[in-house]
C-alpha positions in Angstrom: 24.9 -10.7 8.2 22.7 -10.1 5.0 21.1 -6.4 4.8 17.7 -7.8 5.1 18.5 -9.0 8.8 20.4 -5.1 9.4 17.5 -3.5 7.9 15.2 -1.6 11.2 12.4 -2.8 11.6 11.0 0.5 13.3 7.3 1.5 12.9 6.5 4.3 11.3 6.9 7.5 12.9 3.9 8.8 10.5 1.5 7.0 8.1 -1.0 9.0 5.9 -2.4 8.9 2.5 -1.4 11.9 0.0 -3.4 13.3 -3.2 -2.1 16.3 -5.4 0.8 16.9 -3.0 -1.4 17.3 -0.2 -2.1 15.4 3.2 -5.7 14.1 2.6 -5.8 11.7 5.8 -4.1 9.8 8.7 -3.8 6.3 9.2 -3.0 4.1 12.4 -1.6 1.6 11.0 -1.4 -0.5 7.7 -0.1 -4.1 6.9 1.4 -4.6 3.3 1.7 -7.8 1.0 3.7 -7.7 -2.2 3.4 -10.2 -4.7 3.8 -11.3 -8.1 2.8 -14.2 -10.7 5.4 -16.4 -12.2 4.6 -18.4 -15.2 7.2 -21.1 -16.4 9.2 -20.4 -20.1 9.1 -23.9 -21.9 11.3 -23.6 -25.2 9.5 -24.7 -28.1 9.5 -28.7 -28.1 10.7 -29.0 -24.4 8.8 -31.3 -22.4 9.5 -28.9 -19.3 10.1 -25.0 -18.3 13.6 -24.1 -18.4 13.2 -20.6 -16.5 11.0 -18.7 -14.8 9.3 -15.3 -15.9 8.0 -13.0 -13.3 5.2 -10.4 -13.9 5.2 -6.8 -11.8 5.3 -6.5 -8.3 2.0 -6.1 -6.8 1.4 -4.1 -3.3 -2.1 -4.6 -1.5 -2.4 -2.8 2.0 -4.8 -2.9 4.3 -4.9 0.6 6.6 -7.0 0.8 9.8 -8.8 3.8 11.1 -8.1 6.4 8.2 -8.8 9.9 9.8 -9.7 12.9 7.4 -6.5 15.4 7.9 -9.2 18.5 7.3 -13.0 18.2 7.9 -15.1 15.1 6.6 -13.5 14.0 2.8 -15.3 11.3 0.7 -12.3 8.7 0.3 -14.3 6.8 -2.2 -13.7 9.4 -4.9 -9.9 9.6 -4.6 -8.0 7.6 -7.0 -4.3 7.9 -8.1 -3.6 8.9 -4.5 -0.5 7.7 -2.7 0.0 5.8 0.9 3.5 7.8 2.6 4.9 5.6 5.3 7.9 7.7 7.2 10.4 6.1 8.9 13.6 7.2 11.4 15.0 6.3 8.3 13.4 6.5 5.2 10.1 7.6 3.8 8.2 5.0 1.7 6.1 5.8 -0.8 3.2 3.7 -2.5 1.6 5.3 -5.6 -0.8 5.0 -8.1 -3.1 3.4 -5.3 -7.2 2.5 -5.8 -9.1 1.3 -3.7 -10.3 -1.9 -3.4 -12.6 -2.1 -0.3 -13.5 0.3 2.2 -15.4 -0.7 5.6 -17.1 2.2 7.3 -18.4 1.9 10.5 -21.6 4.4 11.4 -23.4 5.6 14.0 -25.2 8.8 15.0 -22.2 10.0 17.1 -19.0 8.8 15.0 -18.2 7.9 11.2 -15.1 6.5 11.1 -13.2 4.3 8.4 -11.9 1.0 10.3 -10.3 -0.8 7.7 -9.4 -0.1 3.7 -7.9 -2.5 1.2 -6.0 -0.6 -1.7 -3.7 -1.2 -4.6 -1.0 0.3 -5.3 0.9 -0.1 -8.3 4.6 1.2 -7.7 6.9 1.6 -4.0 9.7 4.4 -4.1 12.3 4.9 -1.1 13.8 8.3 -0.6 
């Protein structure tokens, strides 16, 4: 049995976005997609690629229904933050995140953030 098929696949006990050490907001849940571009490596006067090089790992999440952790916060103005993911196991750490969408939904009773799309540009497990 590889590691990948022991690793736990246990939700999160706790899922929240961070700023300048401190707890800015909750989130219910999130869904994360890594990636990364590979361009082919053709020696000079090769008619074909004889490798493979691979660019950085990218992370883009998508959180639903972000809840301010103290009063009403504007979330558009935060960037550098970081998305902490904590586990039975392990906490998971995504940082130097931005924003890349953010889908309010209004009315005169509520204001609530249903869904947000960031970037994040490293992942640390500790």
């Amino acid at each position: 049995m590889t590691d990948i098929q022991r690793f736990s696949r246990v939700t999160g006990r706790d899922i929240f976005l961070e700023a300048d050490g401190k707890r800015i907001a909750a989130v219910e849940g999130c869904e994360t997609q890594a990636r990364r571009e590979a361009y082919p490596v053709v020696p000079f006067g090769a008619p074909e690629g004889q490798a493979a090089g691979l660019g950085p790992m990218q992370y883009t999440i998508t959180l639903s229904r972000l809840s301010p952790e103290n009063g009403e916060i504007d979330l558009f103005s935060f960037s550098g933050f970081s998305l902490v993911i904590v586990k039975p196991q392990a906490r998971i750490t995504y940082e130097g995140c931005e924003w890349l969408s953010i889908t309010e939904k209004l009315s005169p009773r509520e204001c609530a953030v249903e869904k947000a799309v960031l970037l994040a540009l490293s992942r640390h497990i500790s």
